[in-house]
Structures are given as structure tokens and as C-alpha cells.
N, C-alpha and C positions, 0 to 999 in steps of 0.2 A: 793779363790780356783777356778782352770778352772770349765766351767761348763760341760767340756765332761770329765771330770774326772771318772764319774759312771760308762762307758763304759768296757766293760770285755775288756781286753790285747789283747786279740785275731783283735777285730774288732778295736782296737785302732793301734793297727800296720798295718793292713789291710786298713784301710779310713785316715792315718795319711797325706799322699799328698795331699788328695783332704781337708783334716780340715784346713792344714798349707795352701792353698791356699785359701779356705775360710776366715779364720782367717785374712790372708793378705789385703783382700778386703773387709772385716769388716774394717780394720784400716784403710786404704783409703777413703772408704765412710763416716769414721768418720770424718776424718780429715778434710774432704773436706765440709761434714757439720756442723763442728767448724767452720773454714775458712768462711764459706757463711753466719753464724750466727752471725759471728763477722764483716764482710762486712754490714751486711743489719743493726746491732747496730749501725756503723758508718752511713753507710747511712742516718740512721733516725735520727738521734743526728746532723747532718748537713742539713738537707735542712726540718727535721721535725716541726720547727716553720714555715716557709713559706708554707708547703700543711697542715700544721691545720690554717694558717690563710684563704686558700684560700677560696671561696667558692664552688667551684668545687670537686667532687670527686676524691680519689686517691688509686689507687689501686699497689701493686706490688705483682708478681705471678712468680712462676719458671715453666718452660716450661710446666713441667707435670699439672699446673693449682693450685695447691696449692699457697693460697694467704700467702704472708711473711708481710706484712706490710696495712695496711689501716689506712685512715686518720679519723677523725670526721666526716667529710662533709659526707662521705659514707657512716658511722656507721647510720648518722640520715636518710639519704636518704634512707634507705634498710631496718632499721627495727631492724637491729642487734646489739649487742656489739661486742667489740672489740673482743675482749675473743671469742664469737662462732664463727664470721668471721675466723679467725687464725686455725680455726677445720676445715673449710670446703676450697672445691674445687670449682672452676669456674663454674665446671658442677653442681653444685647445684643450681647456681643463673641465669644462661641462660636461655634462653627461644625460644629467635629469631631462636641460630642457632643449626642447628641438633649437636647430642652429638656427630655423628661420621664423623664431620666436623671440630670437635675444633679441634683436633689434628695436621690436615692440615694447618688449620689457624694460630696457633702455630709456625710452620715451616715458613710457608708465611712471617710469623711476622718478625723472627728471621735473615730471609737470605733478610728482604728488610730494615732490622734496623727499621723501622717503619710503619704504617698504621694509616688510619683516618676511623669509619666507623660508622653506628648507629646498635645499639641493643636493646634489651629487657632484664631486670633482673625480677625477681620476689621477692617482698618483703616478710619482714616473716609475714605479714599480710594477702598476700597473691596477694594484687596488682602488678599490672603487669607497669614496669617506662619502658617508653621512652630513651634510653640513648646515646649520643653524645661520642662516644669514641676515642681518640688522643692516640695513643702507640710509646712508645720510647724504643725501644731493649737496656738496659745496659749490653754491654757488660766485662762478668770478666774472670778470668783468668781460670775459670775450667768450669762454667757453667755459660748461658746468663740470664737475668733475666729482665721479662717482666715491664716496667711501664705503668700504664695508667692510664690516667687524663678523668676522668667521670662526664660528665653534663647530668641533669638530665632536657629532652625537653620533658617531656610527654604532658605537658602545651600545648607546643610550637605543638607538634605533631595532637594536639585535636584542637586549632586553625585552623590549617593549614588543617586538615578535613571538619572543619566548613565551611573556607573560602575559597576555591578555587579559588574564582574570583580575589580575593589579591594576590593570588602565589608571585607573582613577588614582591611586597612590602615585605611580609612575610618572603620570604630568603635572601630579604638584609638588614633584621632586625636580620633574625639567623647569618648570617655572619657578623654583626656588633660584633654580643654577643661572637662572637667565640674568642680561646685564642690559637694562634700558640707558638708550643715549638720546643727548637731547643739544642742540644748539643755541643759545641766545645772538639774536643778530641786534647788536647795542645800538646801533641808530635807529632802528624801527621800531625799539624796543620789543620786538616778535620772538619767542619761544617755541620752537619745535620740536618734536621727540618722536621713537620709534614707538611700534606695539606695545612694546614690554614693558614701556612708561605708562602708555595706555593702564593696562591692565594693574600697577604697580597702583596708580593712583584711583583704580577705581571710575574712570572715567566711563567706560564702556562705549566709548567713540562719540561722545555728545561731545568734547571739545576735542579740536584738533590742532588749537594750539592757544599762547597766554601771552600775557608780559610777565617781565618780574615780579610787579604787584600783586598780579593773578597768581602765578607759584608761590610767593611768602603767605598767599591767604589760606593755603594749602599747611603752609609749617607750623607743626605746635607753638601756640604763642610764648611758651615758653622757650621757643628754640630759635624764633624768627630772628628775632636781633641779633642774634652769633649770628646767623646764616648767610642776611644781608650785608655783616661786619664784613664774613671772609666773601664770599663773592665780589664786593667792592675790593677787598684787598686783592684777589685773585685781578681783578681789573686795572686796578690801577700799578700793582706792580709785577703783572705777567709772569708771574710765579704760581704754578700749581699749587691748588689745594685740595687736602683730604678731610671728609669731617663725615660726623654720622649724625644723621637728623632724623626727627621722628613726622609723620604727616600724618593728617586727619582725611581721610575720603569720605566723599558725597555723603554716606552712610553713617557716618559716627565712629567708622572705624581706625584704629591708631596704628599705623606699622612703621618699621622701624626700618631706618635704609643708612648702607655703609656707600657717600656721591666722591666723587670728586671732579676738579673744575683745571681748565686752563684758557689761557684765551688762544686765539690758534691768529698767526701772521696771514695779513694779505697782501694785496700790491701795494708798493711801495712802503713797504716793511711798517703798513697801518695795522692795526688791532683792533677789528669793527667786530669780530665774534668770538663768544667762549662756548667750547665745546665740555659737555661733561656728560658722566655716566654716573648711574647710580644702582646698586643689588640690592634687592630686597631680604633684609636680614632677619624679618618679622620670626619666622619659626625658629631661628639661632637664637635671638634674643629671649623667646620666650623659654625656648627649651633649655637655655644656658639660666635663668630664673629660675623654673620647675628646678633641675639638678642644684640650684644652689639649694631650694627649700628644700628635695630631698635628704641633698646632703645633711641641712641642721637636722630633718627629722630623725635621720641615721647616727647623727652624732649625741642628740639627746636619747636617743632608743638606747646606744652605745654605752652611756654613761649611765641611764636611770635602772638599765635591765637585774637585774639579782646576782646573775652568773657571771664569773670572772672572763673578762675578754680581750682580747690580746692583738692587738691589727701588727702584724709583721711582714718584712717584704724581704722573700728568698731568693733576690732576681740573681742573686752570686750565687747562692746555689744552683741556680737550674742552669747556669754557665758554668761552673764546673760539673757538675753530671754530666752536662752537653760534651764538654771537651773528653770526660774518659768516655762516654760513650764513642766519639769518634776514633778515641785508639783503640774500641775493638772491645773494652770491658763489659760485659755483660750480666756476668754475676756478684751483682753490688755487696750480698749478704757475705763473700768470702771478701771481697776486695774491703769491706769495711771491715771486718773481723779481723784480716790481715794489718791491715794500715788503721790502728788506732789513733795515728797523730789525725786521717783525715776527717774525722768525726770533730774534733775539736778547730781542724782551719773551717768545715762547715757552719759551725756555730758563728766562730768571727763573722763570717759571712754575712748572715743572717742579720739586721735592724731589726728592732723591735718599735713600731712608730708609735702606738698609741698603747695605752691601755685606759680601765675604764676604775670606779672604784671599790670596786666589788674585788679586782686583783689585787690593788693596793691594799686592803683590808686583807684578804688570803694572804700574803706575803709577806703581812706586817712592817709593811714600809711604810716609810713618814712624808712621802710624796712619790707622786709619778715619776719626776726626776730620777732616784733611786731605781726604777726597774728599766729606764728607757736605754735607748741606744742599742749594745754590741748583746746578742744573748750569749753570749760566752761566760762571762760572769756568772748565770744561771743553771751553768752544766755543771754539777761535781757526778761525783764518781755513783752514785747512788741512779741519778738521772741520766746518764747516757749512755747506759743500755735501750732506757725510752727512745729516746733520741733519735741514737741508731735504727730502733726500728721505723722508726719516723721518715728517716732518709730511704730507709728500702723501700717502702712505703710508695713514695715521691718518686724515686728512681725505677719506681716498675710500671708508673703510668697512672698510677691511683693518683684520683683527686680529693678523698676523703678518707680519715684514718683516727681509728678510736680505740686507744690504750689507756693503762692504769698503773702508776708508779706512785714511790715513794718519794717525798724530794722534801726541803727545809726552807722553811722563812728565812728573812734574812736575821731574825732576831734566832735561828739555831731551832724555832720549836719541830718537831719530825712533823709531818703534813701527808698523808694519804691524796691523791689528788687521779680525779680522772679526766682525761683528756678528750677532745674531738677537735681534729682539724682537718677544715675546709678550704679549698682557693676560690677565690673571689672568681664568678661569674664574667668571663671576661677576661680574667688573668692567665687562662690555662696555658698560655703557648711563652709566657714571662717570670708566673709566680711572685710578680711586682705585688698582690696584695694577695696575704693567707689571712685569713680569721682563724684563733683558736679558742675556745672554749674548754678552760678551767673550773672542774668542783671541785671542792674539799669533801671529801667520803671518810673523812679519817672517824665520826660515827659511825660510818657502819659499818670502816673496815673492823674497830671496835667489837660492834657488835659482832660480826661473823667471827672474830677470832673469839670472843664469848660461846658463842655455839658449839664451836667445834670442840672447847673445853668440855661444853655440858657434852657435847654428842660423845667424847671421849667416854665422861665420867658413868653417861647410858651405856656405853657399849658393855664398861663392866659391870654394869647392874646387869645387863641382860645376860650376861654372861652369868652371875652369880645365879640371876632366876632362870635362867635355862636348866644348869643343872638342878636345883629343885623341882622344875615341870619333869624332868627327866625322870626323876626318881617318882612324880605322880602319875606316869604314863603308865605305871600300870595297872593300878587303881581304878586311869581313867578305862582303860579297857576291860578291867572287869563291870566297871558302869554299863560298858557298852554293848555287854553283853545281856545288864539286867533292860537297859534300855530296846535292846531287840525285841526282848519278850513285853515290854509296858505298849511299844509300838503295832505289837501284832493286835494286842487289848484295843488300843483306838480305833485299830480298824473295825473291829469287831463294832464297835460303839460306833463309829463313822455310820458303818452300812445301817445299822440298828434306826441311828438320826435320819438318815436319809427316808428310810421307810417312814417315819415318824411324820416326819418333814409334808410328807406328801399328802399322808392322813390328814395330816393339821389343814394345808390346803386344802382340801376335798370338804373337809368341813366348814370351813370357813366359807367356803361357798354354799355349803346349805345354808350355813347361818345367815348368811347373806337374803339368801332366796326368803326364809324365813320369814326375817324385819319385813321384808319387802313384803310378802304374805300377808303377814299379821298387819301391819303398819294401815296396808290395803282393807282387811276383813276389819279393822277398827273403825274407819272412818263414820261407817253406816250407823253402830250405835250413837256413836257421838254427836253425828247429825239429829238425830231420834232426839236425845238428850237435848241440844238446845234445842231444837225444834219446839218440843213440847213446855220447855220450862219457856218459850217466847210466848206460846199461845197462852199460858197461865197468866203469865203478866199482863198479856195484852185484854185477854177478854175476862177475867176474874183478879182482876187487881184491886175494887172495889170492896172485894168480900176477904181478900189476908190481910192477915195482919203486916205491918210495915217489915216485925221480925221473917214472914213467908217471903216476903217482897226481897229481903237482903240476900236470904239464904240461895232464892231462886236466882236472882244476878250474881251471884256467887259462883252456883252450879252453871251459871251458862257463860261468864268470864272465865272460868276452868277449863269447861268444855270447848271453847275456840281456841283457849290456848294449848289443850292437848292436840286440836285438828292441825293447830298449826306445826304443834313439835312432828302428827305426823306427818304433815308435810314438807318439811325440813330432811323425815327418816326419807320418806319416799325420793326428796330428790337426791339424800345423800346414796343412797342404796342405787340409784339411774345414773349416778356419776363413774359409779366402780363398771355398769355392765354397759355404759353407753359407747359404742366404737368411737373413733378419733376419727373426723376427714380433716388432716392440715392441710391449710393452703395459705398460699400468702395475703394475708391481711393487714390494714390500716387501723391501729388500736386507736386513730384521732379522732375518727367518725365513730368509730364506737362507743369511746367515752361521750362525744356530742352528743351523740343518738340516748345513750343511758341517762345523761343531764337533764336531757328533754323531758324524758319518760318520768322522773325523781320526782319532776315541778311542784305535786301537788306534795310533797316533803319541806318543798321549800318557803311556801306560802306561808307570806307572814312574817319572815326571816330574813336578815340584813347577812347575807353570805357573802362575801370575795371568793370565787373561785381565777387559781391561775394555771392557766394550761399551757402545760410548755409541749416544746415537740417530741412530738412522740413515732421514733423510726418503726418504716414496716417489720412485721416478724410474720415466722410462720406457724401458723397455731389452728386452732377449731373455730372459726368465726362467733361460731353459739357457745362454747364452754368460757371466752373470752372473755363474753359480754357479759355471763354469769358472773363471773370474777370480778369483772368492775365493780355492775350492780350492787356484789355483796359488799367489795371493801367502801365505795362511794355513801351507801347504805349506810353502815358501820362509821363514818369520817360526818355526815347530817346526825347521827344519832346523836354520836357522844360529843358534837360541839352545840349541843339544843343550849347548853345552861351559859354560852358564850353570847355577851352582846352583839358583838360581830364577830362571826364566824371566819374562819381560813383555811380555807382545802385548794391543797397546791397536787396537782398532777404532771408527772412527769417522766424523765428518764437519762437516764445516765450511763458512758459505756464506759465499763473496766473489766482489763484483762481480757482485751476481745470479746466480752460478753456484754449485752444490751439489759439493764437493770430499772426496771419500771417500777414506779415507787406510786404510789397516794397518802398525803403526809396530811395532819391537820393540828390544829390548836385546841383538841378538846378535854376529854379528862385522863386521858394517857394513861398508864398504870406501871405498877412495880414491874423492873425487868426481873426479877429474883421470880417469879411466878409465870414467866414467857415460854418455858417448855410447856405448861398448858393450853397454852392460846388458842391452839391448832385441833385439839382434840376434842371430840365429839361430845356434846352438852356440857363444856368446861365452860365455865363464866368468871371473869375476874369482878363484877360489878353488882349489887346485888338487884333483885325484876323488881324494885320497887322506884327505884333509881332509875334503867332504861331495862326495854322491855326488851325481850328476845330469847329463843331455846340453844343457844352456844354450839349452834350445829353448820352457822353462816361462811366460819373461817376454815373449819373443817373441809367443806366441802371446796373454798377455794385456794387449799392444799391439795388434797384429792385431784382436782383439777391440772392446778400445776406438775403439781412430781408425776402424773399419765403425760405430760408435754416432756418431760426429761427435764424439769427446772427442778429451781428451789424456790423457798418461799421464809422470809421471816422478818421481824419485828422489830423496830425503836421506840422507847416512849420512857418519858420521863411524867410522874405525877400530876396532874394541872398543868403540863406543858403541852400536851399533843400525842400525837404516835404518828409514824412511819410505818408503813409498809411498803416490802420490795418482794419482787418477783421477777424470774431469769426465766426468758425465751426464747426459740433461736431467733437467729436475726433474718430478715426477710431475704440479703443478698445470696443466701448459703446454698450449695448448690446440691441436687443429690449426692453425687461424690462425697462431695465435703461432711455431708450429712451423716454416710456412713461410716468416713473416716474419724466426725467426731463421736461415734456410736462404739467404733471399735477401741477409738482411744480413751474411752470411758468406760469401757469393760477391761480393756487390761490396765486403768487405774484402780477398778477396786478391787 
């Protein structure tokens, strides 16, 4: 019976238009939600095992927010059943976004086919989730209907509060985890996708959508033909598929993705669209590669190493430890002392998985085979005292343990052997992998048990020479008595030296003054002397004889060479009484500077000089320069008879000290005669040869040893000479200065 039947005739003919067009649109709306109710029964009857197996949430909503469909994942994530979900609306479970925004957002959704964004729901506990939301607009024939794939990041959202300084690690861990979805609508041949497809393929929003053809140009061409096999299959017989494919993006880049596909029902139980999702497995894939190459690298390291190695897995031990720890055992060292059967079911326990052949060879086995499997076979009586402590070891919390026993090949030879065992990095809470590390020690157990022999056999020697030192102790103290009285004699003689001592100084300073004196009052005659013999030659050279003429260059080539020796005393004599200003100096511009000055030495002469770098030091700027000059001087002289010369300048640090050298290729000389070099008118060379008063190196000793260095010599005959010289270094600070001042008085 109608239900407007009740109405009086009157208002039934008077509202009969406006009831028959109600009425109309009653059966409309019915129909249309029969039609949608049997759309969404298909729907779910086809792609409903793959969003209950997912772990992701799934939600499906018709515009107005009314949810048609949810999956498990959601029901557990929310708090709700199935059942009260299907009662309620969107606006019940939002939180994030204002209520008089859904509606807009809605639309948004609808006219861009999809969106990617994060939200807030509120559980019926009352918690407030974190949610990662991916929407795909399905569109039907009367009205659109919302899907969305719900992950639940509150985790991930609390993280990422926490850490701030991670950011960047953190969102290419959430983008690892993310699942791009994408539709194919088959008669339009059109491809759409969410963000995370976007971003998967590198797209950066220049396309926002493809055909088929457009995606396979995407798939390594080595992959394409499976791809498009199974998608066709996925097509043609509406059976999901699962596959892993690899894509090239815009950039040349290659990632690797775990898709899969199904075709989803529409009206009239047609199959115009497949819906599929795809994770990007790129960092699994490569990192699951890396760990296999580590792995071979570990496994050749494992086998190439020297040292006997042992990969074992204790994980039955650390399950029983675990179980007597729970009844309360505490004191493993009595409880295994006690129970020797347990040391032996601990063994059984134990697998022995790898070894390497450095233990094969220690063991004297004829294969790995032989050692592998149960170490129980490996425990006799000798060895599980080790063992034992191995276990106490392990049962008190250590993760690393290093003993030394005695144990037997399997050929019986006795074997000294030291141990070290580690758990694998990673294992600590399983002991599913221990590393141990076997040596053979049995030389040096050898050895030490040698020693102890000899140290036996000393003890009684020293015992036997004790008692004869015993019987010379008194002997030695009647010595020690003559000894008092020789000691009072030295002193006697000490103070005696010391007076002596002082004398000799005092003197040597006149004698000093002296040279200098004398060296001075010489010059004037000397001068006299050529003087006079110059004017002879010059103005009465007509009237001597040739013999006058020799004898007088004779006496005036003496006469220069004596001004010169005194001038060599003079400056050696101003070297002993000249004060020191040190300051820091550059020896590089000084040697420059001396090179310059040298030239007219060099005139005529094919020389290579090499000047290497020379660090600052601290020294007398002028007594520096003297020192070059001499040794630079000395390095032109004795390479004159070279056709090309070679003077190398340099320096060199050893032992914290800076060691300045001037080296050349001239006539070098015997080292058996190098304690002379240095001393005052010593000459190895004879004045006929090269010219000079032997007073040049003297003085640039003298120089030195007033800086606190040293000074000395290389040379090999016809090869060359070296000279080196030590000065402080220019970085050194006073402190330091003193410090090496003091440490050099209580070295001598």
C-alpha cells in the first residue's frame, strides 16, 4: 500500500505533481544506490584480498564522506569495527583538517583525480594517529568515489620531532617506506598515479600522466617484454600480478621497484581499469648487493687470513644460560664446577659453521668436513677446563674472552694453542654468530718452558756465585777502605784542577789579546815591505837584474800572503770576542746575497748551482753570512779544476734539528785526516794547488759551536765534500730555547 495513501483527496489531487515528481526521484536515488552498492560489492570481491593483505590502510568514501568500504588494517589502526566504521562519516575521524574544509578538499580531490597529503584521525580510544594519505578518484558512471591508502606515521612523525638533526636521513627513510599507486583506465588508454609515483620515477611533476607505451619507455629494455607479458596477462585474465621491475628516470638513473597489478570491476561486472602499486626497493636492492660483496669480501678475508678462525653459533647456549638464569642461578663458576655433565651438553650445543684453512692446517685435518658440525667432539679432558671458562666468561655478560690451553690435533700431536673470542657485532642479544681466533704458541710455549730451565739452572749459579762474592765481601771492604783514602787524594787533585783550570782560561785570554795585538802591530811592517818592494819594480825595474825582479815578487807575494794569514788571525781572534745578537733569520737571502757578492769568483766558469729551501733559524744575521761566504768560497775554490762545477745548497731536518749543508763535486779529500779540517792553519791540499791560510773553516766552527751547533764534514777524493751545520730552528720559542739549553747541560 502507497504510503501517501492516508491523505484526504483533496490535498492528494492538489500535491499529486509535486508527489509523482518526488516519487520519481525517490526511484532515481534508489537505483543509483542499488547500482553503487553493487559497484562497491564488486569492487570489494576483486581487489578485497590484496587491501586485507596489505598493511596499509584502506579506506573508500563517496564524496559527501560517508565511508563504503574499509579494510582490516584500518579497522585495527582506528580502534573501530568494521560495522561502526560503515555508520560513520570522515568528519568523525578528522582532526587536522577544519570540518569546513573537507568539502573543498572533496572537490579538489575529485577534479585532480588524486592527491597525496598527511592528516590526523582520532582513534575511538581517543588517540590522536599520524596518517600518510595517497587518494585515487574512481571514477563511475553516476557518481565518483574516493579511494584512499592510509599509513599510519605517528611513529615516524614523533621521530622526526625528536630528531631534527636527522631530517634529511629521516625522509629518505619515509620515502623509502612509501607505496606509489597508479591506475590504467584501458579504453582511454590514460595512466595515472599518485605523488610517490611522481617522485619514484623522477618525474618532478612535468608529467601527470601516460599510456602504456609512455610507462614501458620508462622499463629497462631489458625488462619491458616480461612487463607488458604480465600486465596483458594481468588483463586478460583478471588475476593479480606480482613482479619486480627495474626503470630508467629522465636522468639516467636505474631503480629498482617491487609493482603489482589487478584489474579492478566496474558496472556491469566490465573491467575497463587496472589499478596497481609499486615500492621503490632501490636502497634494498643495492644494499642487499653491497652486503652480498661484503659478505664475499669477509668470506675471502676469512679464508686468506694467517690465523686460525672459527665462525660458531652459541644460540643454544645463550638459551640455556637464559633458562638457569631464570631459575635464579647466578653463580655460573660453582653451578659449572658443580654439574660437569653441563659443560659437555653446552658443547653439543654449540655448531661450529665455518672454519677457514689456517685451522684446518692447526688441527691437522684432512678437510673442513672433519672439524665442522657439533664442537663436542673437540672437548677432551685437557680442553674443558678452557672451555669452562669460556662459559663463565659468556654467562657473566662479557663479550670478549682471551685464554691459553693445551688441546690435540686430531692426528694426537699435543698443540699449545691461544684463544680469543668475540660475538659478532650485532649478535649480542643471540650469540647466533661468535668469531674465535686460534694460534698455535706451542714455540713459544717451547721457548718459555726453555727459559725457565736456564733461569732454574742461573738461579744456581747465582747461588753458587753468591757464596764466593760472600767470602769476597770482605776483601771488598778492606778495598773500600783504601778506596776512602785514594778519594780524599782526587779531591785534593780536583780543587788542585780546578785552580788550574782557571789559570789556563785567564791565559788563553791573553793569548788571545796577544795574536790579536801582535797580528795588528804586524800588518804596518808588512805593508812597508810590499810597498817598497812595488816601488822597486815599478820605478827601477830597468836597472835589476831579472834574478832582483823574481826575488822582489817573491818577497811581495809572501808579503800579501802573510797580510792575508793576518788577516784570517784578525778575524779569527774578533770571532771569539765578537758578542752574538740572534735573531730570526732567512739563511735563503743570505746565501742569494753571498752568490751575488762571489760573481766576480765565478767569471769565466760554467757552475750549476742548486738551492734548495732553506727554513728560518735563529742565528747572528753577520756571523751567518760569514759562514756561507767561507764554506761557498771553499765549494768555487776546490771545484776550479771541474769543467762544470756543482754546488748544491741546502737542508735537511733530523731528529728535530734543522741540518744546513753546502755539498760540491770538487777535489774532496781523505776522511782519515777530517779531525784536522776545522783547526787553525790545518790544510789538507798543498798552496800550490789552491791558495788559502787554513784559517777559513776554523773560523766557521768558531762560529758555529758560539750558536750551540755543530759543525762537520763528507768527502770522498775526486768526488766532492759536504759540509753540514746545526742551528736552532727559527719556530723555537724562548721557553723552548731554555728548555733546550737546560737539556743540554744535563746531557753533558
Amino acid at each position: 500500500m502507497n504510503k501517501h495513501t492516508h491523505l484526504p483527496q483533496a490535498n492528494q489531487k492538489k500535491m499529486s505533481p509535486e508527489l509523482e515528481a518526488a516519487r520519481q526521484r525517490i526511484a532515481e536515488l534508489e537505483a543509483q544506490v542499488l547500482e553503487q552498492a553493487t559497484l562497491l560489492k564488486q569492487l570489494e570481491a576483486n581487489i578485497h584480498p590484496q587491501l586485507e593483505a596489505t598493511l596499509d590502510g584502506y579506506i573508500l568514501a563517496d564524496t559527501d564522506g560517508w565511508l563504503q568500504a574499509v579494510n582490516a588494517s584500518y579497522c585495527e589502526m582506528i580502534g573501530y569495527t568494521r560495522e561502526e566504521l560503515l555508520q560513520m562519516n570522515i568528519r568523525q575521524l578528522e582532526v587536522k583538517i577544519p570540518q569546513e574544509e573537507i568539502d573543498r578538499r572533496i572537490e579538489q580531490m575529485v577534479a585532480q583525480g588524486r592527491d597525496r597529503f598527511e592528516t590526523q584521525h582520532r582513534t575511538k580510544d581517543g588517540r590522536i594517529l599520524d596518517l600518510d594519505v595517497s587518494i585515487v578518484i574512481i571514477h563511475q558512471k553516476n557518481r565518483p568515489l574516493v579511494a584512499a591508502f592510509v599509513r599510519d606515521i605517528t611513529e615516524y612523525k614523533r621521530a622526526l620531532r625528536d630528531l631534527q638533526q636527522h631530517a634529511l636521513l629521516l625522509d629518505t627513510a619515509q620515502q623509502l617506506a612509501h607505496l606509489g599507486i597508479w591506475t590504467w583506465h584501458i579504453p582511454t588508454d590514460t595512466i595515472t598515479w599518485t605523488e610517490e609515483i611522481d617522485r619514484i620515477f623522477g618525474l618532478n611533476g612535468k608529467i601527470t600522466q601516460t599510456t602504456l607505451a609512455g610507462y614501458l619507455r620508462s622499463v629497462h629494455p631489458e625488462d619491458r617484454e616480461r612487463i607488458a607479458h604480465l600486465l596483458e596477462q594481468c588483463r586478460t585474465t583478471k588475476t593479480a600480478v606480482v613482479f619486480d621491475e627495474r626503470i630508467i628516470r629522465p636522468d639516467g638513473q636505474i631503480r629498482y621497484l617491487r609493482s603489482w597489478a589487478n584489474m579492478l570491476p566496474g558496472p556491469d561486472n566490465t573491467y575497463n581499469t587496472m589499478i596497481g602499486a609499486c615500492m621503490d626497493m632501490t636502497e634494498h636492492v643495492l644494499a642487499e648487493s653491497r652486503l652480498q660483496e661484503s659478505e664475499k669480501r669477509y668470506r675471502r678475508l676469512f679464508e686468506d687470513v694467517p690465523v686460525a678462525l672459527w665462525e660458531e653459533d652459541f644460540s643454544g647456549v645463550k638459551q640455556y644460560i637464559d633458562e638457569l638464569k631464570a631459575k635464579g642461578i647466578t653463580d655460573f663458576r660453582a653451578w659449572f664446577e658443580n654439574n660437569p655433565d653441563a659443560i659437555q651438553h653446552c658443547a653439543r650445543l654449540i655448531q661450529i659453521r665455518n672454519i677457514n684453512q689456517a685451522a684446518v692446517a692447526m688441527y691437522e685435518a684432512d678437510n673442513k668436513q672433519q672439524l665442522l658440525g657439533n664442537l663436542a667432539g673437540l672437548i677432551t679432558e685437557a680442553t674443558q677446563n678452557a672451555f669452562k671458562e669460556e662459559l663463565i666468561a659468556l654467562a657473566s655478560g662479557r663479550t670478549r674472552f682471551h685464554t691459553e690451553f693445551v688441546s690435540h690435533t686430531l692426528k694426537g700431536n699435543k698443540v699449545y694453542v691461544e684463544l680469543t673470542l668475540a660475538i659478532a657485532p650485532g649478535y649480542e642479544d643471540t650469540w647466533a654468530t661468535v668469531i674465535l681466533a686460534t694460534n698455535d704458541i706451542t714455540a713459544r710455549k717451547e721457548t718459555e718452558t726453555q727459559i725457565r730451565r736456564l733461569n732454574e739452572e742461573l738461579e744456581q749459579r747465582v747461588k753458587a756465585r753468591t757464596a764466593e762474592l760472600n767470602q769476597r765481601i770482605d776483601e771488598v771492604e778492606r778495598l773500600n777502605r783504601g778506596m776512602i783514602n785514594l778519594l780524599e787524594d782526587i779531591q785534593a787533585a780536583n780543587h788542585l784542577l780546578t785552580v788550574t783550570t782557571r789559570q789556563l782560561e785567564a791565559t788563553n785570554k791573553e793569548l788571545e789579546a796577544f795574536a790579536y795585538s801582535v797580528s795588528h802591530d804586524l800588518r804596518a811592517p808588512l805593508r812597508a815591505i810590499d810597498g817598497f818592494s812595488r816601488i822597486l819594480l815599478d820605478q827601477f825595474a830597468n836597472e835589476l837584474p831579472a834574478e832582483a825582479q823574481r826575488l822582489l815578487n817573491l818577497v811581495r807575494n809572501n808579503s800579501q800572503q802573510m797580510g792575508q794569514l793576518i788577516d784570517d788571525l784578525l778575524s779569527f781572534s774578533r770571532q771569539g770576542r765578537q758578542p752574538l745578537h740572534k735573531e730570526m733569520v732567512k739563511p735563503q737571502q743570505i746565501v742569494e746575497t753571498v752568490w751575488q757578492e762571489l760573481a766576480p769568483e765565478r767569471n769565466g766558469r760554467q757552475i750549476e748551482l742548486i738551492l734548495g729551501d732553506l727554513p728560518p733559524c735563529y742565528a747572528d744575521p753577520a756571523l751567518l753570512k760569514q759562514v756561507y761566504v767561507n764554506l761557498i768560497t771553499n765549494a768555487l775554490k776546490f771545484t776550479r779544476q771541474k769543467i762544470i762545477a756543482r754546488i748544491e745548497i741546502g737542508c735537511k731536518q733530523q731528529d728535530n734539528q734543522l741540518i744546513y749543508f753546502v755539498k760540491d763535486n770538487g777535489a774532496g779529500f781523505d776522511m782519515r785526516y777530517a779531525n784536522k779540517l776545522f783547526g787553525v792553519f790545518q790544510r789538507l791540499h798543498r798552496a800550490e794547488e789552491y791558495e788559502g791560510t787554513g784559517v777559513g773553516l776554523a773560523i766557521v766552527k768558531r762560529i758555529i759551536v758560539r750558536h750551540g751547533g755543530q759543525v762537520w764534514a763528507e768527502a770522498e777524493p775526486e768526488k766532492g765534500a759536504t759540509f753540514y751545520f746545526t742551528l736552532e730552528p727559527g719556530g723555537t720559542t724562548h721557553e723552548q730555547r731554555g728548555r733546550d739549553f737546560i737539556g743540554r747541560g744535563q746531557s753533558q
